[in-house]
Structure formats: C-alpha cells, structure tokens
C-alpha positions in Angstrom: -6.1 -85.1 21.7 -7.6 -81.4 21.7 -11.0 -80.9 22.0 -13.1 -78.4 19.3 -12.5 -75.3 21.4 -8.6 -75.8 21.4 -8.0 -76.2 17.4 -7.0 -73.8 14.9 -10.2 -72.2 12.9 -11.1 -74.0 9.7 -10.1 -71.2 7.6 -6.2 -71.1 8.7 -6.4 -74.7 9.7 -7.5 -75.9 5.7 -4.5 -73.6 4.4 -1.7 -75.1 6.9 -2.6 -78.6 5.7 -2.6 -76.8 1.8 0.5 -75.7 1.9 2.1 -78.2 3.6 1.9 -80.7 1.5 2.6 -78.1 -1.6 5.8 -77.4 0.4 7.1 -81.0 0.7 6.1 -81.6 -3.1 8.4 -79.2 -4.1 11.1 -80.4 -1.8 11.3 -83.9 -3.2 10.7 -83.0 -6.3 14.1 -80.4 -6.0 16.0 -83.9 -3.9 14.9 -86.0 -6.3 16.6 -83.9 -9.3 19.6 -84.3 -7.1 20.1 -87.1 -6.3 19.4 -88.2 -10.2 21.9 -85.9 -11.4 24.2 -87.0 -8.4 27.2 -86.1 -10.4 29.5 -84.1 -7.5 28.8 -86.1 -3.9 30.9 -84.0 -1.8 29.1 -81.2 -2.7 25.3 -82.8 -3.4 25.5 -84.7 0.0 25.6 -81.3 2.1 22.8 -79.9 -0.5 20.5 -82.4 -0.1 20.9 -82.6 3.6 20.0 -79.0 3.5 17.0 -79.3 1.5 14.9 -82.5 3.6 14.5 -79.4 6.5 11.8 -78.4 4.5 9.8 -81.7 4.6 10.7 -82.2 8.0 9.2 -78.9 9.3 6.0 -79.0 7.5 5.6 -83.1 8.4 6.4 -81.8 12.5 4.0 -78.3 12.0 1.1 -80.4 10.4 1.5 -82.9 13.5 1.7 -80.4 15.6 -1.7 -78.6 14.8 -3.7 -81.8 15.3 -2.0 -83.5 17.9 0.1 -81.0 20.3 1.0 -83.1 22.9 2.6 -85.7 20.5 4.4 -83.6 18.6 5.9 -81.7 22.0 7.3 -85.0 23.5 8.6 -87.0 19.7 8.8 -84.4 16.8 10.0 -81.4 17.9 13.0 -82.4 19.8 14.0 -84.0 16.2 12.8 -81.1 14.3 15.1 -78.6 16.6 17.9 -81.0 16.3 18.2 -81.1 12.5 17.7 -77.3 12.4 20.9 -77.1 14.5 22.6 -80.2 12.3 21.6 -78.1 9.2 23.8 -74.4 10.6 26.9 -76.9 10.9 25.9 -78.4 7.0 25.9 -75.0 5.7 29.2 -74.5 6.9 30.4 -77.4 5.5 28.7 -76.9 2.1 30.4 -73.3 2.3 34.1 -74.6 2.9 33.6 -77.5 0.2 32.5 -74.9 -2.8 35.8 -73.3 -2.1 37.7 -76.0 -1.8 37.8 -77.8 1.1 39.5 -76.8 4.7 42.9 -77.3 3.5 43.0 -74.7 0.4 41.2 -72.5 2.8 43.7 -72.6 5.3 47.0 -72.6 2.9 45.7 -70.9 0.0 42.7 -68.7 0.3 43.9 -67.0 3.6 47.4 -66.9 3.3 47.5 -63.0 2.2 44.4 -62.3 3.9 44.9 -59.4 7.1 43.4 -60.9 10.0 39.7 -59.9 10.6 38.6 -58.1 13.9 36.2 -59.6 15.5 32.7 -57.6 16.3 34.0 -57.8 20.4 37.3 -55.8 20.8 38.7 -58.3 24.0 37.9 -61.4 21.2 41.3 -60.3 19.5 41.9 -60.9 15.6 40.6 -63.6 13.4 43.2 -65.1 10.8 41.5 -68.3 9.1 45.7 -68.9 7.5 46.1 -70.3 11.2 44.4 -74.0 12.0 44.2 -73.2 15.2 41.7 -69.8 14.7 40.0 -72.2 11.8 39.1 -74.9 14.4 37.8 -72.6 17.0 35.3 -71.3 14.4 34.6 -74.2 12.9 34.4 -75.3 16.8 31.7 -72.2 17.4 29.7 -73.5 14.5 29.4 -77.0 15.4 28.4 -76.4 19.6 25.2 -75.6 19.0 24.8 -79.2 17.2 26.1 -80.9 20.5 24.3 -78.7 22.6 21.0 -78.6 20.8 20.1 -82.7 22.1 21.3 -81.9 25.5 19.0 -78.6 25.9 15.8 -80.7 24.5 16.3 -83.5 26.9 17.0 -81.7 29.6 13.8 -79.4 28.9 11.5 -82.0 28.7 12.9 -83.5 32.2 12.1 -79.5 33.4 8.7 -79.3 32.2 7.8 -83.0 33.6 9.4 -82.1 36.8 8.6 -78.4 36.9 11.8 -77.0 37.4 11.5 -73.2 36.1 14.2 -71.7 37.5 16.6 -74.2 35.5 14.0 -74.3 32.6 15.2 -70.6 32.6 19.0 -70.7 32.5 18.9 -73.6 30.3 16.9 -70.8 27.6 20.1 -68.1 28.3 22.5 -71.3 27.7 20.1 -72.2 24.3 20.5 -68.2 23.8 24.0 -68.3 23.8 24.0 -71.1 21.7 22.5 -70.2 19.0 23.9 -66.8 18.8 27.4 -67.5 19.0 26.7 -70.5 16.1 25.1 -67.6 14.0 28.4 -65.3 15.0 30.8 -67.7 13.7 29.3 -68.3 10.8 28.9 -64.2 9.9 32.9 -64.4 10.7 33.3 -67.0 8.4 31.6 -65.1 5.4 33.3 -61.9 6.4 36.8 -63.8 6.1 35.8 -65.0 2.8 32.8 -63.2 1.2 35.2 -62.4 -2.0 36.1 -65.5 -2.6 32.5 -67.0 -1.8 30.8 -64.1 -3.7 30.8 -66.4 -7.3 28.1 -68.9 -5.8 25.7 -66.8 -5.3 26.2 -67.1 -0.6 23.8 -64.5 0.1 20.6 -66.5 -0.6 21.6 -69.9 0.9 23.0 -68.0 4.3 19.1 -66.2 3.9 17.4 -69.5 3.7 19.4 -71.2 6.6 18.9 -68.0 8.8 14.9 -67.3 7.9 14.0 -70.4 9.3 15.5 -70.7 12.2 14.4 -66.7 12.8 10.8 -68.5 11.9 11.1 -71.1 14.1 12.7 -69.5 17.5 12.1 -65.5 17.1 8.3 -65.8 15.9 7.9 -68.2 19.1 9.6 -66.4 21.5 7.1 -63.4 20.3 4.3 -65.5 20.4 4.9 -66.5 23.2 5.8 -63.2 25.2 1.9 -62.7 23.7 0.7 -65.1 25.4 2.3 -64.1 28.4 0.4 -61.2 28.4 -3.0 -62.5 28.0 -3.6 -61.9 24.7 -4.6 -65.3 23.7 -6.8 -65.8 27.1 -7.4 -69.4 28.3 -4.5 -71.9 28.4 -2.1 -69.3 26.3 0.7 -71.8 26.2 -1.0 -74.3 24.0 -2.6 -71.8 22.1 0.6 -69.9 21.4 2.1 -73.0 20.6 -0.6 -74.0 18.0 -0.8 -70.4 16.4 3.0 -70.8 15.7 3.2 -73.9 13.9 0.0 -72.6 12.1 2.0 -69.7 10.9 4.8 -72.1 10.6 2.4 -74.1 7.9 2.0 -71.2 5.9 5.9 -70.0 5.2 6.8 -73.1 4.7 5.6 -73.0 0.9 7.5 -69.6 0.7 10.5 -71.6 2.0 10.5 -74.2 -0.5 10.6 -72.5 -3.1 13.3 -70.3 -1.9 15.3 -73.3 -1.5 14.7 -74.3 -4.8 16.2 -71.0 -6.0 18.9 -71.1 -3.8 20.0 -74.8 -3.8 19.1 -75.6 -7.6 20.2 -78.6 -9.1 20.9 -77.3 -12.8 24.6 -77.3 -12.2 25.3 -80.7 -11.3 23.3 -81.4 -14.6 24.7 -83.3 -17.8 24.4 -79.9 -19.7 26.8 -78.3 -17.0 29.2 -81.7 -16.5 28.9 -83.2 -19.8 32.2 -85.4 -19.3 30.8 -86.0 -15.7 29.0 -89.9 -14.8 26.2 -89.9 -12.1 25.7 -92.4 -9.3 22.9 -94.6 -9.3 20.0 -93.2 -7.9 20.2 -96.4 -4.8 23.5 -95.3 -4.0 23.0 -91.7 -4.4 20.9 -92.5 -1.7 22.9 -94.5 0.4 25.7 -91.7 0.2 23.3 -89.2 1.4 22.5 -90.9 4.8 25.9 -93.0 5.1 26.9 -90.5 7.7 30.3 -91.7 7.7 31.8 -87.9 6.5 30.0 -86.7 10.0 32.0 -89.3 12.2 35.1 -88.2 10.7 34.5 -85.0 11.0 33.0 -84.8 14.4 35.9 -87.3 15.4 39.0 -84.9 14.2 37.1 -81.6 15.3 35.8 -82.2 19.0 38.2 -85.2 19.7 41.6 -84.6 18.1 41.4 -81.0 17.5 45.0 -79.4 17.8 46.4 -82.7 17.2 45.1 -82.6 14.0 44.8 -78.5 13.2 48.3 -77.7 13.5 50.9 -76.1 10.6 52.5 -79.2 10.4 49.4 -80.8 9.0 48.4 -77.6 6.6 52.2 -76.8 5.6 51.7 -74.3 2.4 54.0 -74.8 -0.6 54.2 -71.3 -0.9 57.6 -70.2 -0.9 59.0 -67.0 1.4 55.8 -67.7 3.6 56.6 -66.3 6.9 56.9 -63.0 4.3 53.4 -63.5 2.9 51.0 -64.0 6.2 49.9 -61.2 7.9 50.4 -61.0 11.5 53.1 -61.3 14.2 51.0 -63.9 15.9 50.3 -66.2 12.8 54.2 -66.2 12.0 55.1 -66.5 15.9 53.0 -69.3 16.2 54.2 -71.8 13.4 57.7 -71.0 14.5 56.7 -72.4 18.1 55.1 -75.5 16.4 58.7 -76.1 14.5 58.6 -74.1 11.7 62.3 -73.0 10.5 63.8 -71.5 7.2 67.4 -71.6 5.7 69.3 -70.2 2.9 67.3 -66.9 2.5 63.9 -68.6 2.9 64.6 -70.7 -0.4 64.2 -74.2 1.6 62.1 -74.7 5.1 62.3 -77.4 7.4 60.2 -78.3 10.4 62.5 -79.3 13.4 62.0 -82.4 15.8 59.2 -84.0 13.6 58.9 -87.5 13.4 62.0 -88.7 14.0 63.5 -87.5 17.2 61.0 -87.4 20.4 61.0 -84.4 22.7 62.3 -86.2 25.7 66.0 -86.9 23.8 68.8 -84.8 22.6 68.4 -83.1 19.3 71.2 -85.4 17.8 70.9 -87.8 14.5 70.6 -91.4 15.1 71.8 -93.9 12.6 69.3 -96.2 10.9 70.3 -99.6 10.2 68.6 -100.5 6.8 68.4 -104.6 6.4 69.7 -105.8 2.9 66.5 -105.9 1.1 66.4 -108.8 -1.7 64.4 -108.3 -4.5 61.4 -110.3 -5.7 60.9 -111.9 -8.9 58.6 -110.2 -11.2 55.3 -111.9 -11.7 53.9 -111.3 -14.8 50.3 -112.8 -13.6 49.2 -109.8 -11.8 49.1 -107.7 -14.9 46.4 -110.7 -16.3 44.8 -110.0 -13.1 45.0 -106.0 -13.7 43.7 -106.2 -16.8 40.4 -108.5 -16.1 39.7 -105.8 -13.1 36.7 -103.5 -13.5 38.3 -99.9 -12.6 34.9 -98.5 -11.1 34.4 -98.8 -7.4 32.0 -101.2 -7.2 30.8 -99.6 -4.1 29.6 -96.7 -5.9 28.8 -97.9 -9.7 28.3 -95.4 -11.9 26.3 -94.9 -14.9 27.7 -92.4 -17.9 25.6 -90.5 -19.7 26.4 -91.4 -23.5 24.1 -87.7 -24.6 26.5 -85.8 -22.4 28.6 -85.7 -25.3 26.6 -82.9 -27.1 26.8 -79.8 -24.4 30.5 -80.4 -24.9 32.2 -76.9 -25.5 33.9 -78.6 -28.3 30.9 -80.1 -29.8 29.3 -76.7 -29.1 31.8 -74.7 -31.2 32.2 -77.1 -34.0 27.9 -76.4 -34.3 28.4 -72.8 -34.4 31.1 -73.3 -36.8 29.4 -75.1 -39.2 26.2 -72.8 -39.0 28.2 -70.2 -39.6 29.5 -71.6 -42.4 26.7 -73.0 -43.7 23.8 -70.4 -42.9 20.4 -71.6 -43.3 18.6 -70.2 -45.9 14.9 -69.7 -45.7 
C-alpha cells in the first residue's frame, strides 16, 4: 500500500477514476450491442475480442494508481498479454472480412506482383504462396507466444535482480513487437485495395495507438525518470504517472472503438433475412476459444504440412500463366504441381496414392462386391420429426426483419410514388 506522499494529486487522481469508468461504460455498452445483434460469429467473435481491451486497461490502470505493487505482480502481466493476443485478433478479423485464408491465398493474390519487403536481403513477399502466408501470419502471431514468456521471466529478473538479462530480454521484447507491427503493415500493403471497403485505416489506428500508449509513453516516462526528473523513488512514480495518463485516454479510446468497431452492420436493418444467437450463447461463442486451438495448432504445430499448394489448389485455369513470379510457379511445381493438354487439365503427381519410397507405377485396387441395403423408409419419419437448428447454437429470428427488406423497401417507394400524399 502507498503512503500519501507516493499517490497521484487529487486533481488528476479524481479524473483517472472519472474516466475510467466512463470508458468501460461505453465498452459494454458497444459489446453488449454485439453480442445482441450476434448475427455473423466469425466475424463478431474477433470484434468483440477486440473491444474488452478497453475495459481491461482501464480495470488494470485504475488498480494500478491505488495499489502499484499488486497490479505489477497480477494485472499487468494479463493486461500486456491480451494486448499482444489482440495484434494476432486483428489479423484475424482482417483475413475473415475478406474472406478467409483460403480466398486470400487462391483468389485475392493470385494476379497480385509480389511485394518487396521494406529490407532488400528479406527478398519478395507473394501472399498467392502458403508458404510466404504462414511466415506472416507466423510474424504476427510470435509476439502472442513470446509476450507470457518475457513477463515471467521479467518478474523472476526483478525478484532476483538480474539487469543484465532484464536488459536483453527488453531488445528480445523490442524485436518482438516490432517485427509483429512489420508483418502486419506487410499484410495491409499486400491487400489495402481489397481491404480499402471496410474502412482498415481506423481499426489498424486503434490497435496501434494503444499499444504506442501503453509501451512508447512508458518507455519515455521512464527515460524521465531516469534522469531525475521525477526525484525520489522515480521508478514508482514513473510508473504511477503512466497509468495516470493511461486513465485519461482511455475515454478517447473508447469511443474510437466505438467508431471504428460499430455494431450497426450486423443489425436487423443491415441482415434483415439474418437470425441472431441468443445472447447466452453469443456469449459462450465469444470465450469458447476453440477457433484459437485450431488455429494455434495448424499454424505453429503443422505449419507446412498444412500450408502447402496442395491444400490451397486454385480452380483457376492456365494458373502457372496468371501468378507472378518465377519462384511462386517453381515452387508448386516442386510440391507436385503438373499440367497437360495445353494447360486445359492439371494434376498433382505422387499424391495420395503412391508413397515416395515406391516406384511411380499404378497398383491395382481390389474393390469387394458391395451388396446393397434395403431401403428403410423409417429414417425419413425420423428426418422429418428432427429440428434443423443446431441445438448447440439456437437461434432466435427476428419476425420485423422483414421490413428493411430491399424488396419490401421498393414496393414502399413504389406505392408512395404512386400514391403521393397529399397535404
């Protein structure tokens, strides 16, 4: 517990809690229009995932002004967690608006030139090739595994007073972060035409301000302090003054969110035909987390296995024609990739059916007689007493949906026109 001396002064202390709690009203209220007008999960999921950083960095920075010491050791190793967890949901938000990973890779990129990278020895980018999409994807998501490592292992540094690897673990953290940042600009610059239509500017703002609020502002701060500008004890006091100012954006973050998250289009006006999930299991699909395991499973464990051309064949015809880039087309042909009769049909050779070890030769399959079943008539009883809804996910429809209908909406103008009022 602090003594008098070592709190903020009443007149910034009063506005931190002020505007705290303003900024985590706003929040729910914009989550809570979400998640009852949960009418697109994929997409609402990532959105409201985004949105709870708000609340949980004015929660943390309100702690942190009253009780220091706490919040060091219990909140803010969460709080920098789920700022690094929220860079690899903005990612994922990004590649579901346009689509998902495989139109991205098959469709989107396929006449795309390969993008230069900012470093000349990093080569070319070409987001048409899984490979170059899992190493970015890959350069996002590090900093999420690296971000729980770095805060245990700082808090075993400042318990045992190790500087010197207090210090390289901040170059590591550093390096991080930055190359995290990197590969998402690389992303954008792949696809900023095709992400221009919702509006990417403002959300990549929003995701970037606060962690330029929450690491750049204390890394100043703190150089501050460092020079004796806050006198006694500067590390606490830096560390006070910078979840103080913390407090204070956070308001102007919230409502930035709110502009730049809104939930208008996942309303019944916008998705008139469209049901929404119960508010309980709106919920429950929020936090499942079982889209992360997947995810984390087929991107750090499985990888190539997984992000190969096989995998993301296009159905594009003459394709070796349409991608740019000797080393794109050179390496699907390694992976198997072969075209006949004037690139009309392709083929891929050696895949699933012969193993690598044995001659390229055919091999007869002996197909058992198969003898067929009689047809029983009770499962179509059965198929018509079954609910179709997933009763996992019930959903409720929304019977006034009916009157944003662009239909409905015509036949009104219709009829006032034809029918003007008369006053």
């Amino acid at each position: 517990m602090l003594v008098n001396e070592m709190r903020l002064p009443l007149w910034w202390e009063l506005p931190c809690y002020l505007t705290c709690i303003l900024a985590i009203i706003i929040s729910l209220y914009g989550i809570f229009r979400q998640l009852i007008n949960y009418r697109r999960p994929v997409e609402q999921r990532l959105v409201v995932r985004i949105l709870l950083l708000v609340p949980l960095f004015s929660i943390t920075c309100g702690v942190a002004i009253n009780w220091p010491n706490v919040a060091q050791v219990y909140f803010d190793p969460l709080r920098e967690f789920y700022e690094a967890f929220v860079i690899y949901t903005f990612f994922s938000l990004l590649t579901v608006l346009l689509g998902g990973e495989r139109n991205i890779i098959i469709n989107l990129t396929v006449d795309h030139s390969p993008t230069k990278h900012t470093f000349s020895w990093l080569g070319s980018l070409d987001l048409s090739d899984p490979g170059d999409f899992l190493s970015l994807k890959r350069g996002v998501l590090q900093y999420v595994w690296f971000k729980p490592f770095y805060c245990f292992m700082l808090l075993i540094c400042e318990t045992k007073k190790w500087d010197t690897i207090q210090l390289w673990l901040l170059v590591l953290y550093n390096v991080s972060v930055s190359w995290s940042l990197y590969n998402l600009a690389m992303f954008w610059k792949c696809l900023h035409i095709e992400l221009s239509p919702f509006n990417p500017w403002s959300k990549f703002l929003c995701v970037k301000l606060i962690i330029f609020a929450s690491y750049w502002q204390g890394l100043i701060i703190h150089t501050l302090g460092v020079l004796g500008v806050f006198g006694a004890d500067p590390h606490l006091r830096g560390y006070l003054y910078q979840n103080g100012i913390l407090c204070i954006e956070m308001l102007a973050f919230a409502m930035l969110h709110q502009q730049a998250f809104p939930w208008i289009p996942y309303s019944r006006m916008e998705i008139p035909s469209g049901a929404r999930m119960q508010l309980i299991y709106a919920i429950r699909d929020c936090f499942g987390g079982g889209d992360l395991l997947w995810d984390f499973k087929h991107t750090l464990l499985i990888g190539n296995t997984y992000y190969n051309y096989r995998n993301f064949d296009t159905p594009k015809q003459n394709i070796l024609n349409q991608r740019k880039g000797i080393r794109n087309t050179m390496n699907k042909l390694n992976q198997g990739y072969r075209y006949s009769s004037q690139n009309e049909n392709t083929y891929w050779v050696n895949y699933g059916s012969i193993p690598t070890n044995q001659p390229n030769r055919s091999v007869p399959v002996m197909t058992p007689e198969i003898n067929e079943e009689e047809y029983d008539t009770s499962l179509c009883e059965v198929s018509r007493q079954t609910l179709h809804d997933d009763p996992n996910y019930p959903v409720i429809w929304d019977p006034e949906g009916y009157r944003y209908i662009i239909n409905i909406s015509n036949l009104k103008q219709d009829i006032q026109n034809r029918h003007p009022v008369i006053v």
